[in-house]
C-alpha positions as CSV (number, residue, x, y, z in Angstrom):
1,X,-76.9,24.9,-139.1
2,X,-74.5,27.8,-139.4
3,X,-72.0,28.0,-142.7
4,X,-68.4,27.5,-141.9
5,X,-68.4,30.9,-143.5
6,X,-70.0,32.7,-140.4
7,X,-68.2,30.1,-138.0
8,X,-65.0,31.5,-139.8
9,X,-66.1,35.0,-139.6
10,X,-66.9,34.4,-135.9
11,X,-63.6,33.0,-135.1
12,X,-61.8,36.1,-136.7
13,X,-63.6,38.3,-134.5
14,X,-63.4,36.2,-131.5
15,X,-59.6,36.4,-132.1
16,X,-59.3,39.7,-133.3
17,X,-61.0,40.7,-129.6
18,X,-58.9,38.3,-127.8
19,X,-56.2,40.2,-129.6
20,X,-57.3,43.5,-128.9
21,X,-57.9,42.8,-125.0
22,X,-54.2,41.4,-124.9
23,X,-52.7,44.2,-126.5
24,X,-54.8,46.6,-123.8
25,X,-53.4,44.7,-120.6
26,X,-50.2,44.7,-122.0
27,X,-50.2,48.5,-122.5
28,X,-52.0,49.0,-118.9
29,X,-49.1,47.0,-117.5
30,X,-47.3,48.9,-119.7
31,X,-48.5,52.6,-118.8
32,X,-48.4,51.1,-115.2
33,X,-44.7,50.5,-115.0
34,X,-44.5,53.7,-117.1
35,X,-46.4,55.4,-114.7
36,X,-44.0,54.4,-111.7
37,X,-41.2,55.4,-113.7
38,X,-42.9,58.4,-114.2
39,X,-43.5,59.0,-111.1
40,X,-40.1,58.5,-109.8
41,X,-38.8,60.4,-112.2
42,X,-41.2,63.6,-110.9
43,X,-40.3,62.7,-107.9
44,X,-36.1,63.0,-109.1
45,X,-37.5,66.3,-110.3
46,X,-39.3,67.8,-107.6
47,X,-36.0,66.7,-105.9
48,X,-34.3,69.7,-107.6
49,X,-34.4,72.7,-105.3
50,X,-34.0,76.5,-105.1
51,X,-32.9,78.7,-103.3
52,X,-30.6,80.7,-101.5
53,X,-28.4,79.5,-97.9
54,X,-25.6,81.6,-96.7
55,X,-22.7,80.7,-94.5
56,X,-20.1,82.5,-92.5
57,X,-17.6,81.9,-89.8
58,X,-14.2,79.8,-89.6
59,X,-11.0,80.1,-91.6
60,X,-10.5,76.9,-90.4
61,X,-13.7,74.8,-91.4
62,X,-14.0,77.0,-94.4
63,X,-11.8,74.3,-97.0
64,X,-14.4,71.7,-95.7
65,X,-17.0,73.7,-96.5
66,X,-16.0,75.2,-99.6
67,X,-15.5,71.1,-100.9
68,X,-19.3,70.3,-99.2
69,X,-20.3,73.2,-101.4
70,X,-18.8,72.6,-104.7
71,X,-20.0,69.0,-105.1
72,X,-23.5,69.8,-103.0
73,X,-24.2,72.9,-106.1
74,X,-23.1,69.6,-109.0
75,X,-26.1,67.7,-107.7
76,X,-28.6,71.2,-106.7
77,X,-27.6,73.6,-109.1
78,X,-31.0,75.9,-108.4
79,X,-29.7,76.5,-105.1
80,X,-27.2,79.5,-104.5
81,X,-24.3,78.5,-101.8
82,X,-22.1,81.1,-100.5
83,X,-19.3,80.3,-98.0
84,X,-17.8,83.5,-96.5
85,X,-14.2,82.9,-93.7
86,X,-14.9,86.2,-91.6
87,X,-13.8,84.2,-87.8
88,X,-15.4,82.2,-85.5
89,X,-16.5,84.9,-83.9
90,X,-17.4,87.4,-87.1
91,X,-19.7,84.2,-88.2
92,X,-21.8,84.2,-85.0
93,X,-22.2,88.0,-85.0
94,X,-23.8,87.1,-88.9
95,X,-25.6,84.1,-87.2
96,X,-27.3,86.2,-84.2
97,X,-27.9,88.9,-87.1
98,X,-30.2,86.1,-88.9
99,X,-27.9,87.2,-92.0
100,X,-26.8,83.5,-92.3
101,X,-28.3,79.9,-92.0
102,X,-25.1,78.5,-91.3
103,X,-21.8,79.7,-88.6
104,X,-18.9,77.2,-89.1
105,X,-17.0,77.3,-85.7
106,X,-13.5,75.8,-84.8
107,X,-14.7,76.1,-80.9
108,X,-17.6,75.8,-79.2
109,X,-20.4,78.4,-78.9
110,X,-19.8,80.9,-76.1
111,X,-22.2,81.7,-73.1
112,X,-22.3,85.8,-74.3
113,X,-23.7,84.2,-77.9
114,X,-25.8,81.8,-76.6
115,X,-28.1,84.7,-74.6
116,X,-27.8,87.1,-77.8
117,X,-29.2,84.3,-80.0
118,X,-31.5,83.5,-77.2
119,X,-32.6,87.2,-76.8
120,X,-33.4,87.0,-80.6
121,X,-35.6,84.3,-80.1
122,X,-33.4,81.9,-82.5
123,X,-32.8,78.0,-81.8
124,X,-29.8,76.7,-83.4
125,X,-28.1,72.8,-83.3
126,X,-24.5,72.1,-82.9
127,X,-22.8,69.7,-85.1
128,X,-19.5,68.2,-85.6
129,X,-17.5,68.0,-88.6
130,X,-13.8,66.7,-88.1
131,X,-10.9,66.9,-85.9
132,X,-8.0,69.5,-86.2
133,X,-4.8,69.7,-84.5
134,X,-3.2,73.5,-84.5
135,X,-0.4,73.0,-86.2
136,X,2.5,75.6,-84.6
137,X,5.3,76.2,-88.2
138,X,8.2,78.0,-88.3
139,X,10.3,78.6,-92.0
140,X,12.0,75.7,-94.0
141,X,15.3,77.2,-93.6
142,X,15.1,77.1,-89.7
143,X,17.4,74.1,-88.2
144,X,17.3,75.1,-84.7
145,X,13.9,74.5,-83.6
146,X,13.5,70.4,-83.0
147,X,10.1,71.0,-80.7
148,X,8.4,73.3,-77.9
149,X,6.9,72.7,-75.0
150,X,3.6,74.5,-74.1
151,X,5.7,76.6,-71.6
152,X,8.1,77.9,-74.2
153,X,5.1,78.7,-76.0
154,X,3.3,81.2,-73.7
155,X,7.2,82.7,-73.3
156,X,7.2,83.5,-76.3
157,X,3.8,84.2,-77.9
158,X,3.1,86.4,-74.5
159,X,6.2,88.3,-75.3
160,X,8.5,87.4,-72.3
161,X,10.9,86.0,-75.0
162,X,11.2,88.4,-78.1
163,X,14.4,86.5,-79.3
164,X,14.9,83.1,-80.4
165,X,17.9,82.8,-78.0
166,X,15.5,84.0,-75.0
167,X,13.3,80.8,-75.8
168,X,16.7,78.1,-75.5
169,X,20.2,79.1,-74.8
170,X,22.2,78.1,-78.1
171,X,19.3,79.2,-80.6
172,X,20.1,82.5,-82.6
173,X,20.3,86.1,-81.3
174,X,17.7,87.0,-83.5
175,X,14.0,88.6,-83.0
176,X,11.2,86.6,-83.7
177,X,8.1,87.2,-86.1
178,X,4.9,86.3,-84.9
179,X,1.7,85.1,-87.1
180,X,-1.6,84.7,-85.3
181,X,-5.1,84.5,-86.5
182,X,-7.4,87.3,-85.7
183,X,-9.0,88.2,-82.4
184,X,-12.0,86.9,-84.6
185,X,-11.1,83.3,-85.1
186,X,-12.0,80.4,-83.3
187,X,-8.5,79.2,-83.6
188,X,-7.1,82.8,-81.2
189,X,-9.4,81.8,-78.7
190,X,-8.5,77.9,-78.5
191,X,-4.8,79.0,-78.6
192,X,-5.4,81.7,-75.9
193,X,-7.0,79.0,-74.0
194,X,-4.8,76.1,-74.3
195,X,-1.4,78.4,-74.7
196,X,-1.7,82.3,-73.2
197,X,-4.2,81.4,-70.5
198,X,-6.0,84.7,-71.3
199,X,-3.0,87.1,-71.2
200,X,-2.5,89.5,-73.9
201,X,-0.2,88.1,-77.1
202,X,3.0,89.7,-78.1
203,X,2.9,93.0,-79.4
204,X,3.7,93.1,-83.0
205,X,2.9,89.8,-83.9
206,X,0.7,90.1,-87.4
207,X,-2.9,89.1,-86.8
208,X,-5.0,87.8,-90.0
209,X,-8.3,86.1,-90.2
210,X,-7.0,84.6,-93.9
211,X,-5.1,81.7,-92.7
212,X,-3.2,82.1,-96.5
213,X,-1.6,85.6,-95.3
214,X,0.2,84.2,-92.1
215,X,1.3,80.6,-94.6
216,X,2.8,83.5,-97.0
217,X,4.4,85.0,-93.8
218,X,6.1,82.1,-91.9
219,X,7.5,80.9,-95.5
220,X,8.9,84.4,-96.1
221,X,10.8,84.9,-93.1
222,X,13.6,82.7,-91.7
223,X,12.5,83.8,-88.6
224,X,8.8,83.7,-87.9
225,X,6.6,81.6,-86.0
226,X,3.0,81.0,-86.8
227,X,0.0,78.5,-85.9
228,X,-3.6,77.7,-87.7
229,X,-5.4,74.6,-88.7
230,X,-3.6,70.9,-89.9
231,X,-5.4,71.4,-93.2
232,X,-3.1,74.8,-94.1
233,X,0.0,73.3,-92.9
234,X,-0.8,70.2,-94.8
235,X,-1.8,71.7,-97.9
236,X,1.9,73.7,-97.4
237,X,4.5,71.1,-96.3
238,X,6.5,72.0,-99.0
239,X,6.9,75.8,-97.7
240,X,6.8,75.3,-94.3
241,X,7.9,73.0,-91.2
242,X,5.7,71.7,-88.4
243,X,6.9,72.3,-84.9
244,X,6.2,68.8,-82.5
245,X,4.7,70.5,-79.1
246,X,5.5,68.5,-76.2
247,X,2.3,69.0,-73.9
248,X,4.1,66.9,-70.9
249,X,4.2,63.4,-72.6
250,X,7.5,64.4,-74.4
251,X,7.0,65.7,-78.5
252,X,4.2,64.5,-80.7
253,X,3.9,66.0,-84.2
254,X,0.2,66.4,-85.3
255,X,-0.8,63.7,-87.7
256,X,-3.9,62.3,-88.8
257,X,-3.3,59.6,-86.6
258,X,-2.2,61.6,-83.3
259,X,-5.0,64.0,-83.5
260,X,-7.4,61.6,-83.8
261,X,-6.0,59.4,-81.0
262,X,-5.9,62.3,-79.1
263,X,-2.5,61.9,-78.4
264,X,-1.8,65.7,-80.2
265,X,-2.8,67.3,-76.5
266,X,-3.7,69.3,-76.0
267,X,-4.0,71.4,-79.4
268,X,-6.4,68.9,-81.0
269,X,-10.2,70.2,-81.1
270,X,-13.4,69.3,-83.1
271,X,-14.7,71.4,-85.5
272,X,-18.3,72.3,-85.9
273,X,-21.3,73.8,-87.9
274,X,-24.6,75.4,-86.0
275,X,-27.7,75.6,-87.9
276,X,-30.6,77.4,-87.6
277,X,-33.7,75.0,-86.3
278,X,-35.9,77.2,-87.9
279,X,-34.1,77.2,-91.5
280,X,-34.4,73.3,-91.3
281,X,-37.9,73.4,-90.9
282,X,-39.1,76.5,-93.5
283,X,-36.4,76.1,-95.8
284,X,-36.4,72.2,-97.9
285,X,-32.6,73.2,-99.4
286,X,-31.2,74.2,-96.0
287,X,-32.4,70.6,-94.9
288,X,-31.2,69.3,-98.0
289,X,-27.8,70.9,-97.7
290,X,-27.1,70.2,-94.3
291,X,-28.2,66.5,-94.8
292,X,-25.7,66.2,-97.6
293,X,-23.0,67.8,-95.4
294,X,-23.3,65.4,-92.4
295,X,-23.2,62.7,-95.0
296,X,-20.5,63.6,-96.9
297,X,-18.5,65.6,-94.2
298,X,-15.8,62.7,-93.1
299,X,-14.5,62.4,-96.7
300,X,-14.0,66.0,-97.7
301,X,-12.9,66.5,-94.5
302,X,-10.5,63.9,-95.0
303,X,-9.6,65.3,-98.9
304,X,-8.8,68.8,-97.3
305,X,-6.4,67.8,-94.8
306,X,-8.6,67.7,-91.5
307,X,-9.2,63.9,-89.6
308,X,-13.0,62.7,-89.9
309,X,-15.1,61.6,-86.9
310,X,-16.1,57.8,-86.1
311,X,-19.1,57.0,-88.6
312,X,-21.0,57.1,-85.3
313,X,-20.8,60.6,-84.6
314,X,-22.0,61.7,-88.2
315,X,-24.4,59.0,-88.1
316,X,-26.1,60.6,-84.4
317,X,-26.0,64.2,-86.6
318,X,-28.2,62.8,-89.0
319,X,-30.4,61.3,-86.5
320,X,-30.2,64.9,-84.7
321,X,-31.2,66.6,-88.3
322,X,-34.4,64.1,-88.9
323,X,-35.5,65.0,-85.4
324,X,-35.2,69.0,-86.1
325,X,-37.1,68.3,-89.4
């Protein structure tokens, strides 16, 4: 018969075991839970990219993008974001030069830069980004000008009326100063378009591809005229005053609600960004970045000035993006 001294003993090991193998399934569940938190927290890391993507193209989509870029670098600060606002058209000559990922647009692609990209051998995607209506200001001080219709437009901006009173009997005897964007911007070539039907604009008028130099114009001058993207004319509504255009449905101001409705017409247009297919493929941050933008796109848009899409529409970019990937 054992002594209760060994049954003791016994029992003190037995527990000191039972303790032991306890305390090791606790710490495997333990190390397992840490071990998924572990692993999501690598994964947060390898989530941190580098890198380098480069952008270039419209005045216009250039506050959108600037915003995209500001809070995309807060959340990927290893990869380097430049934005450049050379035109519509200086952006696609960047794009077909495979100097850029990225060509922000405020019109569509032409057919002459679809067959150089397509000479180069490089696929690119088309997405949209918001809604702009070209806002047509004049100065704060002028009280004569209550709209225009798209045929006192191409008068003037085609130079058959160089004076205010050659636009409406009763308005001042006074020449007018013209601000247009650059032959470069997307924003010329949707105004010649919709307004000059491909004649050649006034002579004189002062042609920038900074949107800021022809705000700084039309404020300074009683009696200039001048056109670019809702988002300048919003972000300058105290400087300057935004001419209703009556486009044979009587006057309609540009709004966020008229553009969108589409009852600003016909000076309402999308905006866009093409991307590189390639870049999306070889390049994680270009993914990344684009991804962000399409996600984020209706707000800053929104924030800037400029009327977001439906949810839809962004929603059918993303789909677009997982499909390139």
């Amino acid at each position: 018969m054992k002594s209760l001294k060994f049954l003791a003993l016994s029992a003190m090991i037995s527990g000191v075991l039972a303790f032991t193998a306890a305390c090791g399934n606790a710490d495997q569940n333990q190390n397992n839970g840490n071990g998924g938190a572990t692993e999501e927290q690598a994964g947060e890391e390898n989530k941190q990219l580098q890198g380098e993507i480069k952008i270039d193209g419209s005045s216009t989509v250039y506050p959108i993008m600037e915003a995209v870029v500001e809070e995309y670098q807060m959340e990927q600060p290893g990869v380097k974001v430049s934005v450049g606002s050379s035109g519509t058209g200086g952006g696609f000559e960047a794009f077909i030069a495979g100097e850029t990922q990225l060509s922000n647009a405020s019109r569509p692609i032409k057919d002459e830069e679809k067959a150089q990209l397509e000479e180069k051998g490089i696929e690119y995607t088309e997405f949209k980004l918001a809604y702009d209506g070209l806002s047509v200001v004049v100065n704060k001080d002028n009280d004569w000008v209550d709209h225009l219709t798209l045929e006192e437009l191409k008068k003037m901006w085609t130079g058959q009326a160089t004076k205010w009173s050659d636009v409406r009997q009763g308005w001042p005897d006074e020449e007018i100063k013209f601000y247009s964007p650059g032959t470069d911007s997307g924003t010329y070539d949707y105004f010649d378009e919709v307004v000059l039907g491909g004649a050649p604009i006034v002579k004189g008028a002062t042609l920038s591809e900074d949107d800021n130099v022809l705000v700084q114009g039309v404020a300074g001058d009683k009696n200039a005229i001048g056109y670019f993207g809702y988002a300048y004319y919003v972000e300058n509504k105290d400087k300057l005053k935004v001419v209703p255009i009556d486009g044979g449905n009587g006057p309609v101001e540009p709004t966020n609600e008229t553009i969108k409705s589409g009852e600003y017409s016909p000076l309402s247009r999308p905006l866009f960004t093409y991307v590189k297919n390639s870049a999306v493929k070889e390049q994680p941050e270009v993914y990344d970045f684009v991804k962000f933008t399409l996600e984020n796109a209706g707000k800053f848009s929104e924030d800037v000035g400029y009327v977001k899409l439906p949810d839809e529409e962004y929603k059918k970019g993303l789909e677009t993006l997982e499909g390139l990937k």
